[in-house]
SEFIZA-3560 file (N, C-alpha, C; in Angstrom, 3 decimals):
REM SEFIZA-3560
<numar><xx>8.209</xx><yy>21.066</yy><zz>16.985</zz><atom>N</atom></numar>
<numar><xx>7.030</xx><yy>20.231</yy><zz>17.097</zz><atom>CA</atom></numar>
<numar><xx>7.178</xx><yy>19.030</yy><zz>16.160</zz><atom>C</atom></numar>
<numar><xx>7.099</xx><yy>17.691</yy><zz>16.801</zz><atom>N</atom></numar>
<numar><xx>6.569</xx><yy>16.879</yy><zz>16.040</zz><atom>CA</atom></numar>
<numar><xx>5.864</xx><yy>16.463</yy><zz>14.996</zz><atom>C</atom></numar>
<numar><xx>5.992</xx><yy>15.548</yy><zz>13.665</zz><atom>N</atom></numar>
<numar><xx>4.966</xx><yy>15.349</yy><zz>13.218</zz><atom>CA</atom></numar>
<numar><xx>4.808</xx><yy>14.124</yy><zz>13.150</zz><atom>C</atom></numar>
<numar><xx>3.666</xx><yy>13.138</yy><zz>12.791</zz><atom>N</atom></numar>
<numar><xx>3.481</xx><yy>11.390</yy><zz>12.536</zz><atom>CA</atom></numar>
<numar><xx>4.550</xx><yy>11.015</yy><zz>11.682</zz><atom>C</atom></numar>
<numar><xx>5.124</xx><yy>11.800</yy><zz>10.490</zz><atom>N</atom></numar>
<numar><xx>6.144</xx><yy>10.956</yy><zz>10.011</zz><atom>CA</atom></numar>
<numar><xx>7.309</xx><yy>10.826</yy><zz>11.165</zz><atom>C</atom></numar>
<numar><xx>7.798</xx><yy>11.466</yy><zz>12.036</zz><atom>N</atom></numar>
<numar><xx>8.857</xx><yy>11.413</yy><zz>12.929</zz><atom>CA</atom></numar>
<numar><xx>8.797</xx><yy>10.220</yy><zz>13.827</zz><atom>C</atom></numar>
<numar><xx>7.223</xx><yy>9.626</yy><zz>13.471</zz><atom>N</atom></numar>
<numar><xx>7.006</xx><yy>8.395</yy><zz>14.304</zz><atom>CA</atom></numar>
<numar><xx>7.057</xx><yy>7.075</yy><zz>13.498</zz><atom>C</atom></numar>
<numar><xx>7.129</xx><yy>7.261</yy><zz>11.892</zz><atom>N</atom></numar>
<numar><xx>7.141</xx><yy>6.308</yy><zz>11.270</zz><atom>CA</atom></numar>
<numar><xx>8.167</xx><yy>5.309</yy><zz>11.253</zz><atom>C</atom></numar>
<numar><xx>7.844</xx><yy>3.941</yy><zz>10.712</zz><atom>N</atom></numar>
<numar><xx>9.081</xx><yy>2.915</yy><zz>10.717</zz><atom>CA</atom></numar>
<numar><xx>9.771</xx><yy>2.894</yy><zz>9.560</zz><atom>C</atom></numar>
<numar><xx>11.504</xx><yy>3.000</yy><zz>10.208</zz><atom>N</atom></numar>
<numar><xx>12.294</xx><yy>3.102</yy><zz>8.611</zz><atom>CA</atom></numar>
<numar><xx>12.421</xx><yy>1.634</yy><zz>8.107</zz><atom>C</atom></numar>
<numar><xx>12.659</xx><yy>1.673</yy><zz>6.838</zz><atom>N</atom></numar>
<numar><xx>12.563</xx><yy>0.700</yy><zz>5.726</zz><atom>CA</atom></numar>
<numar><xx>14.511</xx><yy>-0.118</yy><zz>6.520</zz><atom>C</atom></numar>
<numar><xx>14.208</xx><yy>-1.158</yy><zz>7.025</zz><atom>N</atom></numar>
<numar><xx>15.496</xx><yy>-2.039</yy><zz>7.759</zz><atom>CA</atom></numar>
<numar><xx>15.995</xx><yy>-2.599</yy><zz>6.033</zz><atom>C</atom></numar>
<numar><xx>15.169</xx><yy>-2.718</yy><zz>5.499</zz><atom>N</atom></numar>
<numar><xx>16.245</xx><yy>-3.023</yy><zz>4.138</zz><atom>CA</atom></numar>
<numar><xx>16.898</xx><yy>-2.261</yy><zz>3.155</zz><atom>C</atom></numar>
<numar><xx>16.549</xx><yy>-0.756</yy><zz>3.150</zz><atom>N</atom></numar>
<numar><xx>17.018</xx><yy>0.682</yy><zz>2.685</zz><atom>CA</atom></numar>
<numar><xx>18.334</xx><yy>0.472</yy><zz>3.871</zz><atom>C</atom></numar>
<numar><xx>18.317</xx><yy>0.748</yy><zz>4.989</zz><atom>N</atom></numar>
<numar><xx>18.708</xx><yy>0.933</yy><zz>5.790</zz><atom>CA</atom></numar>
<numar><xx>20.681</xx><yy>0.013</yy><zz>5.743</zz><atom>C</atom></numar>
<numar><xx>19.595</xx><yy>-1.694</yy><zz>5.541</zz><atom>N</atom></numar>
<numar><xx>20.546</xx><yy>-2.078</yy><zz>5.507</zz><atom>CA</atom></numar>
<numar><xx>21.245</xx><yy>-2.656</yy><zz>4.131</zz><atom>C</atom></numar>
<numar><xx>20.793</xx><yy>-2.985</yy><zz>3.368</zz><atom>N</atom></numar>
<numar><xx>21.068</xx><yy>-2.930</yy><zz>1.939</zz><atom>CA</atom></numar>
<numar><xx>21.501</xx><yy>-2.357</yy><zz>0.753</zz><atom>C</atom></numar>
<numar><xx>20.612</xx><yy>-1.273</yy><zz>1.038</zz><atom>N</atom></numar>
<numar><xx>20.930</xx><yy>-0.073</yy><zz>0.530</zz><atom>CA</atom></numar>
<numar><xx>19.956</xx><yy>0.372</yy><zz>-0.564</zz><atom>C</atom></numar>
<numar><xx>18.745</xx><yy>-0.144</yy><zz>-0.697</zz><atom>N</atom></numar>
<numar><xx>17.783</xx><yy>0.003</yy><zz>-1.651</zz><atom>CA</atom></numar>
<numar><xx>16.206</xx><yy>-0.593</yy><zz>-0.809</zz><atom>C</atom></numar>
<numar><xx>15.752</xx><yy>0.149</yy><zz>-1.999</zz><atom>N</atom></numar>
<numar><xx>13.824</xx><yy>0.061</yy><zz>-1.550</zz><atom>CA</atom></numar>
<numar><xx>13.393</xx><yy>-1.305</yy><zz>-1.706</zz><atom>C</atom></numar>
<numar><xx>12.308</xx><yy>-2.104</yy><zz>-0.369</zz><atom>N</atom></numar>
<numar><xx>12.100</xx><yy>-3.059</yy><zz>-0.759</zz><atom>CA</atom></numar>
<numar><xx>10.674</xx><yy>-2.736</yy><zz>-0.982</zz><atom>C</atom></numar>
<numar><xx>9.676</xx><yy>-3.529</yy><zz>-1.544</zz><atom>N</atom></numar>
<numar><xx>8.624</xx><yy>-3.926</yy><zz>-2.361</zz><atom>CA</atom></numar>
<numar><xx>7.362</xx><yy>-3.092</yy><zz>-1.129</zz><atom>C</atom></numar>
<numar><xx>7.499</xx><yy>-2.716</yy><zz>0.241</zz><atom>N</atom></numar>
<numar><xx>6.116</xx><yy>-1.574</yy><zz>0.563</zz><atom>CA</atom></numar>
<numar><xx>6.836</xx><yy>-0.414</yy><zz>0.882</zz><atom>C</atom></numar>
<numar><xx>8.179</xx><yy>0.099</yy><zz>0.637</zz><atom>N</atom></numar>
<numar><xx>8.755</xx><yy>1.065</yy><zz>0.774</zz><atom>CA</atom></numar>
<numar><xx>7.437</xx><yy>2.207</yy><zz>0.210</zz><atom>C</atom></numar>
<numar><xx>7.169</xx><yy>3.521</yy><zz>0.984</zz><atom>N</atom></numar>
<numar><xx>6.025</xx><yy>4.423</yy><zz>0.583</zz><atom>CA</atom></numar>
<numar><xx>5.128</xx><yy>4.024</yy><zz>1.047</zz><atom>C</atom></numar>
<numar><xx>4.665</xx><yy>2.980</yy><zz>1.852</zz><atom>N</atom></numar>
<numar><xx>3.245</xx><yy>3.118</yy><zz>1.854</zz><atom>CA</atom></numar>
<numar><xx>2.851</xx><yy>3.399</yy><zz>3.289</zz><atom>C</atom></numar>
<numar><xx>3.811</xx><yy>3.986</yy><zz>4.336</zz><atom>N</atom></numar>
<numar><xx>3.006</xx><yy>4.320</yy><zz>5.181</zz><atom>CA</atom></numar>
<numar><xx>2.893</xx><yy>5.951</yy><zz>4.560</zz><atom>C</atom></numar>
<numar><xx>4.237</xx><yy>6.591</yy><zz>4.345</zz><atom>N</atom></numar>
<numar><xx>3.921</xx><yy>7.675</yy><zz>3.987</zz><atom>CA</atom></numar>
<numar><xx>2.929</xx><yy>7.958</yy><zz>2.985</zz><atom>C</atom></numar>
<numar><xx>2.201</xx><yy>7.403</yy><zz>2.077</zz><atom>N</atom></numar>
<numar><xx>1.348</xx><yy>6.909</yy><zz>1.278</zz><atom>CA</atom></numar>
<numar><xx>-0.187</xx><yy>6.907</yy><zz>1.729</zz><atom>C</atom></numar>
<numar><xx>-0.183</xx><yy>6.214</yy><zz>3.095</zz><atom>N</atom></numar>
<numar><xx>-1.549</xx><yy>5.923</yy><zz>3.919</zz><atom>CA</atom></numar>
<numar><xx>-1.674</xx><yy>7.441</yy><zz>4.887</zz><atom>C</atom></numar>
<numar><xx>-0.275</xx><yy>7.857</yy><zz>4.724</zz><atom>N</atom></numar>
<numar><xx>-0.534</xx><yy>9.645</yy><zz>5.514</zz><atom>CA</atom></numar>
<numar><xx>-0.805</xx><yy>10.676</yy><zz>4.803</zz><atom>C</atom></numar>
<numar><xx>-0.721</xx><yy>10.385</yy><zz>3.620</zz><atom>N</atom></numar>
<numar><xx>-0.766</xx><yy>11.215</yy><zz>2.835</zz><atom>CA</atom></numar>
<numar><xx>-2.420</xx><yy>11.049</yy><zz>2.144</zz><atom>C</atom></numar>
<numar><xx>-3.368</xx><yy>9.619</yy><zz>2.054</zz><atom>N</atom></numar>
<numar><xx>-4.403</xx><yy>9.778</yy><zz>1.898</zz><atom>CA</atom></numar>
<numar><xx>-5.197</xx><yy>10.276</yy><zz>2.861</zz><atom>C</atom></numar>
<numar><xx>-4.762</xx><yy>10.047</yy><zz>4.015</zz><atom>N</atom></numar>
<numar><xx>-5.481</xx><yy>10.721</yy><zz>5.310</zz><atom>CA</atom></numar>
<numar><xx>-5.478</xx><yy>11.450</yy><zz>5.691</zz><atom>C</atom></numar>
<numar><xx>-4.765</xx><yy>12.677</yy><zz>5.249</zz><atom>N</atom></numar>
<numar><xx>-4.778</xx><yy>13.791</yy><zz>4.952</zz><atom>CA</atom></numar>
<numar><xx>-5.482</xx><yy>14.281</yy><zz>3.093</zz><atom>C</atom></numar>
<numar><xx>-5.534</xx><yy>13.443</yy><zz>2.922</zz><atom>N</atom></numar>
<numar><xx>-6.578</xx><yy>14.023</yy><zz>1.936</zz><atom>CA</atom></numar>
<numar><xx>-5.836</xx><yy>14.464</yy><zz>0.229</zz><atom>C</atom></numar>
<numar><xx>-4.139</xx><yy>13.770</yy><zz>0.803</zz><atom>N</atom></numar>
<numar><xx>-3.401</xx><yy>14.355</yy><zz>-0.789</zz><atom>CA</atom></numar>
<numar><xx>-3.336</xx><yy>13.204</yy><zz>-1.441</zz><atom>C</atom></numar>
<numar><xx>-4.547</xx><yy>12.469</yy><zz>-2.192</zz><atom>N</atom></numar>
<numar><xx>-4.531</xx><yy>11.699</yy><zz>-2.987</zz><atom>CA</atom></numar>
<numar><xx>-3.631</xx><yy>11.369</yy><zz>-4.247</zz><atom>C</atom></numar>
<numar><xx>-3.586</xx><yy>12.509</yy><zz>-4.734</zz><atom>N</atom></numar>
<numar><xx>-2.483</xx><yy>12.261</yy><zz>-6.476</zz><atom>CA</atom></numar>
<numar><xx>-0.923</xx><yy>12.076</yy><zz>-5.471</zz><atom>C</atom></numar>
<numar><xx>-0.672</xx><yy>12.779</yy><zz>-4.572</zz><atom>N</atom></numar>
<numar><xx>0.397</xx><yy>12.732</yy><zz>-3.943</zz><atom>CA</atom></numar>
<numar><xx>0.770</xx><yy>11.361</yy><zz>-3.575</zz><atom>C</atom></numar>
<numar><xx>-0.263</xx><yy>10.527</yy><zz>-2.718</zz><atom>N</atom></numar>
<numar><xx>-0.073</xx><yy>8.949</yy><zz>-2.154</zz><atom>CA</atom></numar>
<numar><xx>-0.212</xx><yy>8.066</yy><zz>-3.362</zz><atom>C</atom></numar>
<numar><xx>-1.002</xx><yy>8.558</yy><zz>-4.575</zz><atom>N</atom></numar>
<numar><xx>-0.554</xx><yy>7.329</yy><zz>-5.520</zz><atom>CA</atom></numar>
<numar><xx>0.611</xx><yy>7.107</yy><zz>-6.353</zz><atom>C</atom></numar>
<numar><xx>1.159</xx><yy>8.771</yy><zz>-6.439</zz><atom>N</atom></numar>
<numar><xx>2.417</xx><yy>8.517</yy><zz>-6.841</zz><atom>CA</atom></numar>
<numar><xx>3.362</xx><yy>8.379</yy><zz>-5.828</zz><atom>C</atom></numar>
<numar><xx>3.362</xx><yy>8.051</yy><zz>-4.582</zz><atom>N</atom></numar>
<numar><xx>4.270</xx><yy>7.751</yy><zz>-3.946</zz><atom>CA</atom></numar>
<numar><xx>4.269</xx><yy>5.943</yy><zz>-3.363</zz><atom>C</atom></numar>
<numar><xx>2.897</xx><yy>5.793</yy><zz>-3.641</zz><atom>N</atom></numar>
<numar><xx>2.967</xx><yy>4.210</yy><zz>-3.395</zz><atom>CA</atom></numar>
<numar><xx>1.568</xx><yy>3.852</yy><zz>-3.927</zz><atom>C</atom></numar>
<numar><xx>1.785</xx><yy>3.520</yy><zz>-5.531</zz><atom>N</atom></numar>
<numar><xx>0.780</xx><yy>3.126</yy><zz>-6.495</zz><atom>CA</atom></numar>
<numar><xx>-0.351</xx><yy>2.304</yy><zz>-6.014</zz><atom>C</atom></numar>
<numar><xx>-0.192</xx><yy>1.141</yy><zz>-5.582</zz><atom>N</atom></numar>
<numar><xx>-1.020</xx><yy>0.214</yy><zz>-5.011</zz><atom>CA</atom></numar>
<numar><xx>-1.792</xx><yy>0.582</yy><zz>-3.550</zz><atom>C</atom></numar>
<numar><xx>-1.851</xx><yy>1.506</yy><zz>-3.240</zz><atom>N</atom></numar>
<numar><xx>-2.245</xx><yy>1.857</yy><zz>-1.710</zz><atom>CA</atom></numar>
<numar><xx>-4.041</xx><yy>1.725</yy><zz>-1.603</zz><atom>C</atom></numar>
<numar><xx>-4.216</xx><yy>2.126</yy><zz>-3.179</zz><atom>N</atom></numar>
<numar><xx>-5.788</xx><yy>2.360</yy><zz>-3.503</zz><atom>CA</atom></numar>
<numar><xx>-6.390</xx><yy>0.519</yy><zz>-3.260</zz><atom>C</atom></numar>
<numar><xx>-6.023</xx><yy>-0.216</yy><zz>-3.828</zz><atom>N</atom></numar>
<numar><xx>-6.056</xx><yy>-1.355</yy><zz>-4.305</zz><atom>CA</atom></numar>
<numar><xx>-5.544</xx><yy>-1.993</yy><zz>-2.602</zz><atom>C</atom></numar>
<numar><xx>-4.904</xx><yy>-1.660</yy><zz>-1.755</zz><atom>N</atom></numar>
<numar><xx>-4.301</xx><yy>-2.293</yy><zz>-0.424</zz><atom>CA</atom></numar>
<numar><xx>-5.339</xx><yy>-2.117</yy><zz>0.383</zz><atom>C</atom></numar>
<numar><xx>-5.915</xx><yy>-0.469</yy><zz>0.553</zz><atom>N</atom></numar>
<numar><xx>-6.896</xx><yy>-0.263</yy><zz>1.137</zz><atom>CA</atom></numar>
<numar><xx>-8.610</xx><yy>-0.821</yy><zz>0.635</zz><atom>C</atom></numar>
<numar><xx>-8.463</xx><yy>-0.499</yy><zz>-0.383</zz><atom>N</atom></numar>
<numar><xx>-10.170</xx><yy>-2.158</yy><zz>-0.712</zz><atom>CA</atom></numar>
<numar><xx>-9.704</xx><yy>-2.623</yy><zz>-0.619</zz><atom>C</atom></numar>
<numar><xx>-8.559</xx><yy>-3.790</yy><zz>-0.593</zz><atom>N</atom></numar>
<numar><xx>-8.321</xx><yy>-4.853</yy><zz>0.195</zz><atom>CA</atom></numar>
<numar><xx>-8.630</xx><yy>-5.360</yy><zz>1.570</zz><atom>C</atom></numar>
<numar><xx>-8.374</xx><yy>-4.486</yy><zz>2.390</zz><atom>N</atom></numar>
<numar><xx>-8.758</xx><yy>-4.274</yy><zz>3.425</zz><atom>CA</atom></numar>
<numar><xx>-9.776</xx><yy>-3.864</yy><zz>3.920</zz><atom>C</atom></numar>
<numar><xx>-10.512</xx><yy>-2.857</yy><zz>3.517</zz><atom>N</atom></numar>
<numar><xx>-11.682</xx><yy>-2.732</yy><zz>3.699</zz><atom>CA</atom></numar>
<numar><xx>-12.602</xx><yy>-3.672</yy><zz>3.223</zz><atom>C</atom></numar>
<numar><xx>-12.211</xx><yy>-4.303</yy><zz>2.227</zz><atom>N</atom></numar>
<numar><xx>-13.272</xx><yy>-5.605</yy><zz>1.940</zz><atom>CA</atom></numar>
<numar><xx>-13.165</xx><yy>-6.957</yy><zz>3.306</zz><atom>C</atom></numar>
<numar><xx>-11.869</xx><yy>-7.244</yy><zz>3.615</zz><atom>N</atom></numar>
<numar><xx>-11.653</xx><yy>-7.911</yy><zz>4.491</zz><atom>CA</atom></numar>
<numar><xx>-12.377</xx><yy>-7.642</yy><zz>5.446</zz><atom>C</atom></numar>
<numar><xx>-12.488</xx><yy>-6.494</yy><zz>5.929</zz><atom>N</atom></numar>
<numar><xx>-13.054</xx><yy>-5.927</yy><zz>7.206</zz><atom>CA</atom></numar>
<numar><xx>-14.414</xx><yy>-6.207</yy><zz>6.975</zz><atom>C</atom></numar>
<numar><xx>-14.928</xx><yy>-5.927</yy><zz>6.288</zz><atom>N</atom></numar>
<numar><xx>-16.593</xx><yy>-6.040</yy><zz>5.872</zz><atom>CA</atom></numar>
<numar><xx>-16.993</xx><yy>-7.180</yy><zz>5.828</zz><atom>C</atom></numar>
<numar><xx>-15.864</xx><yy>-8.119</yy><zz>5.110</zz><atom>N</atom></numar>
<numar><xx>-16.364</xx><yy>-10.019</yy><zz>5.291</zz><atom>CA</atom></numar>
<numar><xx>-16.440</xx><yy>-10.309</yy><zz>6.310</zz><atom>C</atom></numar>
<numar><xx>-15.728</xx><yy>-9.336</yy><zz>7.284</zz><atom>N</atom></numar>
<numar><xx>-16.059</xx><yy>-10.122</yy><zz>9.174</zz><atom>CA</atom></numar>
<numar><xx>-16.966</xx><yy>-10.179</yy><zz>9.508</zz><atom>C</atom></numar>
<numar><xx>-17.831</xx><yy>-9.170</yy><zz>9.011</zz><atom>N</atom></numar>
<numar><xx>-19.234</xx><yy>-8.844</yy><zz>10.117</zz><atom>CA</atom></numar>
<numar><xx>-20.075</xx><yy>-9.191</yy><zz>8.600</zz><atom>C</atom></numar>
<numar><xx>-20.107</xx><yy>-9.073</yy><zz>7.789</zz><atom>N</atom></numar>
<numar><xx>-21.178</xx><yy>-9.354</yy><zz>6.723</zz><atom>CA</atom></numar>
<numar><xx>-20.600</xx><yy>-10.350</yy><zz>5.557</zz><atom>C</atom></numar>
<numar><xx>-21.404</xx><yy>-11.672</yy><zz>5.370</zz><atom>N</atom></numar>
<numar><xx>-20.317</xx><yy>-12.836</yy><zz>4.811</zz><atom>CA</atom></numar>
<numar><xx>-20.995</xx><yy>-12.722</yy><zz>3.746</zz><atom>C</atom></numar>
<numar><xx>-19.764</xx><yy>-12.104</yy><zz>2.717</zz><atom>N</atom></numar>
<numar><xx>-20.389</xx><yy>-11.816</yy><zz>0.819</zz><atom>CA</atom></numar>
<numar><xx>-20.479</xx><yy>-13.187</yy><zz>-0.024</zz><atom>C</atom></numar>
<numar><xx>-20.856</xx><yy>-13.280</yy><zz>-1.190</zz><atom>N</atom></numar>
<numar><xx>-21.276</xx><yy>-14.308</yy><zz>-1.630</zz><atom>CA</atom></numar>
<numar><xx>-19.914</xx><yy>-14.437</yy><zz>-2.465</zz><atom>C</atom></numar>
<numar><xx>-19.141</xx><yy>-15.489</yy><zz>-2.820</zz><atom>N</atom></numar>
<numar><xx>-18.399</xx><yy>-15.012</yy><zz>-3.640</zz><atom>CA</atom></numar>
<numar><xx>-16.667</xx><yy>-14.652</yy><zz>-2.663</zz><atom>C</atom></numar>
<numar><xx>-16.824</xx><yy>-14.072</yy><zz>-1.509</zz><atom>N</atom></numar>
<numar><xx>-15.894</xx><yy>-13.453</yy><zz>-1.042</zz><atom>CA</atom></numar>
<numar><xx>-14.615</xx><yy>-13.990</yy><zz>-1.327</zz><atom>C</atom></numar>
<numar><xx>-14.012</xx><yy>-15.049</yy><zz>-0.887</zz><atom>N</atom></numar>
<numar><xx>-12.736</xx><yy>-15.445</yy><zz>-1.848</zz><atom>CA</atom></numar>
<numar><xx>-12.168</xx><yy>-15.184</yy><zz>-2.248</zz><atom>C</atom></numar>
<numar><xx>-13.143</xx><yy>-15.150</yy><zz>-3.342</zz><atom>N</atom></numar>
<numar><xx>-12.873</xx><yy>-14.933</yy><zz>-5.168</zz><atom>CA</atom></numar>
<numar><xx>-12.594</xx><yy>-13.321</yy><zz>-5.082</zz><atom>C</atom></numar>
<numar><xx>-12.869</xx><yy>-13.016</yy><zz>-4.686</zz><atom>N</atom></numar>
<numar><xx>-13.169</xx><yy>-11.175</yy><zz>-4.697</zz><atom>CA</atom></numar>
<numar><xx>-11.944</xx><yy>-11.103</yy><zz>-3.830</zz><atom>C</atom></numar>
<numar><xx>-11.639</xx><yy>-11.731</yy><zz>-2.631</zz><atom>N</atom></numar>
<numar><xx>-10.169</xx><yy>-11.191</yy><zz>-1.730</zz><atom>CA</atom></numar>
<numar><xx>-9.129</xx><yy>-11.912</yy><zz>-2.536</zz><atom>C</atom></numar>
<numar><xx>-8.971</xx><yy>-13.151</yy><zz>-3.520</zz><atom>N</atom></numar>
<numar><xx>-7.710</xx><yy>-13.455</yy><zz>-4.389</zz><atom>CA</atom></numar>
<numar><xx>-7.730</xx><yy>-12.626</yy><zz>-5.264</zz><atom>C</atom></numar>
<numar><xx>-8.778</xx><yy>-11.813</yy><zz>-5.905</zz><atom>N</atom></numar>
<numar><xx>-8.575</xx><yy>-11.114</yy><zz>-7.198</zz><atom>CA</atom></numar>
<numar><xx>-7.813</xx><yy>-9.645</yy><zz>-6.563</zz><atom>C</atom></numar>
<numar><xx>-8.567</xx><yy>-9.218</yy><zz>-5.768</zz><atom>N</atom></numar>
<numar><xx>-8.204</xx><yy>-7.666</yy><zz>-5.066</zz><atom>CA</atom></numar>
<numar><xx>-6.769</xx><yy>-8.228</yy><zz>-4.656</zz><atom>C</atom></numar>
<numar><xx>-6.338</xx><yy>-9.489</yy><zz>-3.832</zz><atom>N</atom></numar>
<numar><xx>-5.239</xx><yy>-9.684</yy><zz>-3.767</zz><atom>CA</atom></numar>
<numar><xx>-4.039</xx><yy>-9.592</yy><zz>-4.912</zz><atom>C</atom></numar>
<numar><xx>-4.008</xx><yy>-10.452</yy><zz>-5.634</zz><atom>N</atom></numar>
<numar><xx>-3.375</xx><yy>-10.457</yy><zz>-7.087</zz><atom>CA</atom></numar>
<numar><xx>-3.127</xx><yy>-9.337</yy><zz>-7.746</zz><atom>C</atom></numar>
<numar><xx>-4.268</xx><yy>-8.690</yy><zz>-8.073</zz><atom>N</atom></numar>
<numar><xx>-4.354</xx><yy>-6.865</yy><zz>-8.223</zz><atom>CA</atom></numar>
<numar><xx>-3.645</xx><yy>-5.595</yy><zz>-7.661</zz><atom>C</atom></numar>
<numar><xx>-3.355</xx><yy>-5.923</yy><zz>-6.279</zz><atom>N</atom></numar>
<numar><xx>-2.091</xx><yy>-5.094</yy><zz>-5.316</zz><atom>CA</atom></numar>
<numar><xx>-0.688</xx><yy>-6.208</yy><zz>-5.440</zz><atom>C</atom></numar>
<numar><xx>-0.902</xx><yy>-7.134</yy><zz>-5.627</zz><atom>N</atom></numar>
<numar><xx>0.550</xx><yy>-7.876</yy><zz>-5.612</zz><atom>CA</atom></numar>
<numar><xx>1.119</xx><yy>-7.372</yy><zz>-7.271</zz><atom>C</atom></numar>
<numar><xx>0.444</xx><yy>-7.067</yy><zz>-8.378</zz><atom>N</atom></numar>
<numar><xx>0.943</xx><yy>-6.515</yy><zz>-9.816</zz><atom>CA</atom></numar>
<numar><xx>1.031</xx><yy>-5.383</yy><zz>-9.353</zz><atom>C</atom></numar>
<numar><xx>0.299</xx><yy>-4.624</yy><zz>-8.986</zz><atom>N</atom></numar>
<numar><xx>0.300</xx><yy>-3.290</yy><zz>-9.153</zz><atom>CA</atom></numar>
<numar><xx>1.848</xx><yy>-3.147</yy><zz>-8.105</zz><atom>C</atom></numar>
<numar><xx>2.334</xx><yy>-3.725</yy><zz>-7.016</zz><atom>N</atom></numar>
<numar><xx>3.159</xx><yy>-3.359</yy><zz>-6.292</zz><atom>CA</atom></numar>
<numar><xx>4.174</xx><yy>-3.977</yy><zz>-7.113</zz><atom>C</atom></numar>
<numar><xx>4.481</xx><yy>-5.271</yy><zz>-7.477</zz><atom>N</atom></numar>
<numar><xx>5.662</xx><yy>-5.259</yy><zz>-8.511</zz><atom>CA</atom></numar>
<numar><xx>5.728</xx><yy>-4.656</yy><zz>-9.799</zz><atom>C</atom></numar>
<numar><xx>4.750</xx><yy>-4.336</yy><zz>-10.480</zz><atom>N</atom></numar>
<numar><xx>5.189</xx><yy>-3.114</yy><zz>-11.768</zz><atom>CA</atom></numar>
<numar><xx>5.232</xx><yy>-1.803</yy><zz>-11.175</zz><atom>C</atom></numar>
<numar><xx>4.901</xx><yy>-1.376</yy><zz>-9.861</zz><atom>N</atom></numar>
<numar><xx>5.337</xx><yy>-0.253</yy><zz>-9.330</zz><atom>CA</atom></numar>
<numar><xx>6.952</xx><yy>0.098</yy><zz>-9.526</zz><atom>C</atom></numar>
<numar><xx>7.438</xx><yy>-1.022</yy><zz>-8.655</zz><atom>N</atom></numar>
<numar><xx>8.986</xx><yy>-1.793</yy><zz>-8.041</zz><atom>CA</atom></numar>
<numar><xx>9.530</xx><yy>-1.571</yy><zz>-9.214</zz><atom>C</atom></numar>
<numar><xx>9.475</xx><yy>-2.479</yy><zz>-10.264</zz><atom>N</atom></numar>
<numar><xx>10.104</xx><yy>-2.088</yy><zz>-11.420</zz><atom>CA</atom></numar>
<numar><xx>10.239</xx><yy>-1.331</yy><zz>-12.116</zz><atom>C</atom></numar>
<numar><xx>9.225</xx><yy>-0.006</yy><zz>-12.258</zz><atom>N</atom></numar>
<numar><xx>9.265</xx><yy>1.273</yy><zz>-12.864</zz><atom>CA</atom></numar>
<numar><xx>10.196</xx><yy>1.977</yy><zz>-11.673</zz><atom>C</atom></numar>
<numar><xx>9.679</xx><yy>1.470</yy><zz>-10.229</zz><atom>N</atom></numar>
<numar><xx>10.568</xx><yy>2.432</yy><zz>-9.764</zz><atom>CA</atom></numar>
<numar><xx>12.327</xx><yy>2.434</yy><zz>-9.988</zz><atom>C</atom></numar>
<numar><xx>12.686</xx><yy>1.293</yy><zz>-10.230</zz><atom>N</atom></numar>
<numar><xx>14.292</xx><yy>0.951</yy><zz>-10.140</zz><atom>CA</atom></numar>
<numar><xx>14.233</xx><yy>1.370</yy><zz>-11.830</zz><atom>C</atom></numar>
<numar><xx>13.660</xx><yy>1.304</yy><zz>-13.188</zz><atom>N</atom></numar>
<numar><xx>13.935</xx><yy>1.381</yy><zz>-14.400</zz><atom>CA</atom></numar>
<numar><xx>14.491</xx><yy>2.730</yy><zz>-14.669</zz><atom>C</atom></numar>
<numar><xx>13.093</xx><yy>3.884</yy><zz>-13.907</zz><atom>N</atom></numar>
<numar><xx>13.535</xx><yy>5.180</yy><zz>-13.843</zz><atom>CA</atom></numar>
<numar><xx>14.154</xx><yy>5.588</yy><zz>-12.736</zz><atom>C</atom></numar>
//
């Protein structure tokens, strides 16, 4: 029997390079919160918390226009762009 990871997309720069590029983990990451193993998806792709309010804020500015919004999608932005490169770099240090 099948499972959703057997359907996932492999990393073409692991693949072809030979190393992790910068969202390597995060689908397995987004399967792993949706199933409900939280400590599991943040240590497997730190920023996922921070990707998803990202997104969910996005989604919410469609239909309801926040005051401020912007400012709030560059900061949440900026916030997953650190968190995913000091991820990157702890991941290659250790």
């Amino acid at each position: 029997m099948s499972s959703l990871e057997d359907f996932m997309l492999p990393c073409l720069n692991k693949q072809i390079l030979g190393f992790d590029c910068l969202g390597c983990g995060f689908q397995r990451a987004f399967f792993l919160v949706v199933h409900g193993d939280f400590i599991a998806a943040f240590k497997m792709y730190p920023a996922i918390y921070s990707l998803i309010l990202l997104s969910l804020f996005i989604g919410l500015n469609i239909f309801f226009k926040f005051k401020h919004s912007n400012k709030i999608i560059k900061v949440l932005a900026i916030v997953s762009i650190c968190i995913i490169i000091v991820s990157y770099i702890f991941k290659f240090i250790n």
